[in-house]
C-alpha positions in Angstrom: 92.3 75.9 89.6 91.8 78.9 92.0 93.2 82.6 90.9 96.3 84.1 92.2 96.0 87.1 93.8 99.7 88.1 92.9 99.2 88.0 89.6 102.7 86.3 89.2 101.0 82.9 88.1 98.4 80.3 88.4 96.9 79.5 91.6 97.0 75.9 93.4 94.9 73.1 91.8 92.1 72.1 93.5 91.7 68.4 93.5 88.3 67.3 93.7 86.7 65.4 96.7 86.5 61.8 96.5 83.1 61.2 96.6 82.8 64.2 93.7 85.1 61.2 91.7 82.5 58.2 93.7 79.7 60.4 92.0 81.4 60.3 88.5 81.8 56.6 88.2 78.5 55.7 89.5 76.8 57.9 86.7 79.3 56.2 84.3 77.9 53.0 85.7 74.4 53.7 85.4 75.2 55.2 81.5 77.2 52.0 81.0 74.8 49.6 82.1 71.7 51.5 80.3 69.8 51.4 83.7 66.4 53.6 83.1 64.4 55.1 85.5 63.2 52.7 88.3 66.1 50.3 88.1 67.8 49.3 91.0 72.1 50.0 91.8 73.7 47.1 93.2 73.4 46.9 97.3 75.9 49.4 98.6 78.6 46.4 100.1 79.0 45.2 96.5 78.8 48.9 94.9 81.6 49.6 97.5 83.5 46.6 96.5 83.6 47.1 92.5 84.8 50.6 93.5 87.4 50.1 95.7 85.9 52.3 98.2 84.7 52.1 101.5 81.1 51.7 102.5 81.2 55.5 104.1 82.6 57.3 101.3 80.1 55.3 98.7 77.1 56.4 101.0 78.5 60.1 100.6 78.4 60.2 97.1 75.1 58.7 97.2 73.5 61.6 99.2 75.3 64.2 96.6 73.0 62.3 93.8 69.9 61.4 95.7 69.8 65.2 96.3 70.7 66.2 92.8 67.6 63.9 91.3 69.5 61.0 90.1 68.8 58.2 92.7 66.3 57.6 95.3 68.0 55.8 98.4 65.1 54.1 100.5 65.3 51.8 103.8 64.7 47.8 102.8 64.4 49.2 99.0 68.1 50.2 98.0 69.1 52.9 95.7 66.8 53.1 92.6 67.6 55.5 89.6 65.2 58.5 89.0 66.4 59.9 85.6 69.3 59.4 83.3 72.6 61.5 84.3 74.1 64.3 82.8 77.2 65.0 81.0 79.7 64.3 83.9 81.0 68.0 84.4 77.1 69.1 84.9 76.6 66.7 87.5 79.5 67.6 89.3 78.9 71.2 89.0 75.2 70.6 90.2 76.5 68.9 93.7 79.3 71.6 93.9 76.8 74.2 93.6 74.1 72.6 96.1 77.5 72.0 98.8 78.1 76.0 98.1 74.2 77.1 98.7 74.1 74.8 101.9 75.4 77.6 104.2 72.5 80.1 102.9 70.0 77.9 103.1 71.0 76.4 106.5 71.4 80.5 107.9 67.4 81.3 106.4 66.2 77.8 107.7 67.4 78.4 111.6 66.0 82.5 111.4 62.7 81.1 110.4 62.2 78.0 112.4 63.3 79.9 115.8 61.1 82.6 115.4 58.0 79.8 113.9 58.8 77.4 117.1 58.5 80.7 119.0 55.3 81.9 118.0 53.8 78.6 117.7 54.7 78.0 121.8 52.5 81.2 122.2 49.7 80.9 119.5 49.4 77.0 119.1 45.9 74.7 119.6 44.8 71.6 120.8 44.8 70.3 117.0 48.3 71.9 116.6 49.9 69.7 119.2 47.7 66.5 118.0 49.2 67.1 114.5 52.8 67.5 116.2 52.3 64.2 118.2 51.3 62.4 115.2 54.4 63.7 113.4 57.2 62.2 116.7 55.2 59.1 116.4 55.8 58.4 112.8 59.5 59.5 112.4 59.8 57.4 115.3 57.8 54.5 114.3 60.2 55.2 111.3 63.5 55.6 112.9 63.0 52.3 115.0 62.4 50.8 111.5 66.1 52.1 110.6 64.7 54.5 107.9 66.3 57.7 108.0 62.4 59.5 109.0 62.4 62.0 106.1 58.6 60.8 106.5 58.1 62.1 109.9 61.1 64.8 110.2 59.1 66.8 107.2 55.9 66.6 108.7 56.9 67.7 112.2 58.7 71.1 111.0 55.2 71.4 109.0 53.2 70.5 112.0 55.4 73.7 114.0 55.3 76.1 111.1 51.1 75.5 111.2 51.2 76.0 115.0 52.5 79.6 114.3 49.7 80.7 112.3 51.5 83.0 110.5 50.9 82.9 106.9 53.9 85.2 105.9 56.2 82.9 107.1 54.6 79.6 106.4 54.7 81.6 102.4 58.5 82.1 103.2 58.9 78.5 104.4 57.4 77.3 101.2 59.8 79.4 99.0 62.3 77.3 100.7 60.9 74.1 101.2 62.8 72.0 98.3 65.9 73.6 99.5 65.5 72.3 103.2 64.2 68.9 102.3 67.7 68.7 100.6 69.7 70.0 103.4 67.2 66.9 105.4 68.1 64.2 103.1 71.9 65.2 103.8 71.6 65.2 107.5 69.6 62.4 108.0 71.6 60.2 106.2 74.4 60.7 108.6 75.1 57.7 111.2 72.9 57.8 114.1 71.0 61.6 113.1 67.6 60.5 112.9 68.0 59.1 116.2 69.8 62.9 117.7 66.6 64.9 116.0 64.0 62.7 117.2 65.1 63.9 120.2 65.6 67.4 119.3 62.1 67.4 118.4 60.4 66.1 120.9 62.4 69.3 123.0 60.7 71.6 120.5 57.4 69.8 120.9 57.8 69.9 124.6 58.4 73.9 124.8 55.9 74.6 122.7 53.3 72.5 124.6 54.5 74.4 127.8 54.2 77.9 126.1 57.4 79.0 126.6 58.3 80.8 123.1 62.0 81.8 124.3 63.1 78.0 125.1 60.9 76.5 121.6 63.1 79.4 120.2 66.2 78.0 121.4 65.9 74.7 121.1 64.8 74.9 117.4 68.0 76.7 117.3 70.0 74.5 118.6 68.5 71.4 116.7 68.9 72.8 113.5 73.0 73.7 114.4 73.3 70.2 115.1 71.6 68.2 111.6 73.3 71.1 109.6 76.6 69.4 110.6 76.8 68.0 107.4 79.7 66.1 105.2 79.3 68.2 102.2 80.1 71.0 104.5 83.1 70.2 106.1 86.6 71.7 104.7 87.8 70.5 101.4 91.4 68.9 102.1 93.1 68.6 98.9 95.8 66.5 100.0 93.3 63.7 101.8 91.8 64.0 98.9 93.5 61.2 96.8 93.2 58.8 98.9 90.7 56.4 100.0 90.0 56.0 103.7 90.2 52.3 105.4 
């Protein structure tokens, strides 16, 4: 329930998101049915099915737990459980409070990945630009496999934080690393987003093999604006809330 600033009563319920209440039964599944650690959810058409909801709000919820630590979701291996779940407010409060660090961690990703792409266009090697080759060919060796290239995406913002040969910031982009690879796992689970920063990359990889710091600046900029448009993101609308889309 949120405050009232008037003081004259109680603020307006918040209802929660549906794939907050998606997240809630499938832990109540995986409690019911005593799955352990390595078992495998049903496939998601027959998960989506059992729950009455559709295939896009299931895969929703399934990103708020595979970047909590409950499941692993994996191309050609379905959704496997990591660790038992939580009470079921802790688990909700867990993807709440990820969805409310998302904007902070998106903001320190893009400062240091422009100003990385930057100085690795200026300072970058012949085995810098081998190593960020080899990273486009496996996320697209991957993407053309239809996995999501978490593979391949990770290594290639390695590969460019390398090229900069700054160890201050490579130490800063380690402090952050488990919170990006989260804010990765939400992107690229999105329809057709490996696909968009395959492409994205291979414009960073491109400015940065030209030496032009001010365009591997920008469009390191620009590709991290567009896989930070995420769902967990977008405006909470209490009303749509309740109900279940088509």
């Amino acid at each position: 329930m949120t405050s009232d600033p008037t003081g004259r009563g109680p603020g307006r319920v918040t209802r929660p998101r549906l794939y907050e209440r998606i997240v809630e039964q499938l832990q109540e599944h995986i409690r019911e049915q005593g799955l352990q650690p390595g078992a495998q959810l049903p496939p998601e058409r027959e998960l989506a099915q059992s729950l009455g909801v559709s295939r896009a709000s299931l895969a929703q919820a399934l990103v708020a737990l595979e970047v909590v630590g409950l499941v692993q979701v994996r191309h050609g291996d379905g959704v496997t459980v990591l660790r038992a779940p939580s009470p079921d407010d802790a688990l909700v409060r867990a993807v709440r409070a990820h969805q409310d660090a998302l904007p902070d961690i998106i903001d320190a990703r893009s400062a240091l990945e422009a100003k990385l792409a930057a100085l690795a266009a200026d300072r970058r090697t012949a085995s810098d630009l081998t190593a960020i080759d080899a990273a486009l060919a496996q996320m697209e060796e991957q993407v053309a496999a239809g996995d999501r290239g978490l593979d391949g995406d990770r290594a290639f913002h390695e590969a460019v934080t390398r090229a900069g040969h700054s160890s201050v910031l490579a130490r800063l982009m380690q402090e952050i690393e488990e919170l990006i690879l989260e804010t990765r796992i939400e992107s690229l689970s999105q329809p057709d987003r490996p696909r968009t920063s395959l492409a994205k990359h291979r414009e960073v990889a491109e400015a940065i093999r030209r030496q032009d710091p001010a365009a591997a600046a920008s469009a390191m900029a620009e590709h991290i604006a567009v896989v930070s448009d995420v769902a967990l993101l977008r405006p909470r609308d209490p009303e749509s809330a309740t109900t279940e889309d088509p």
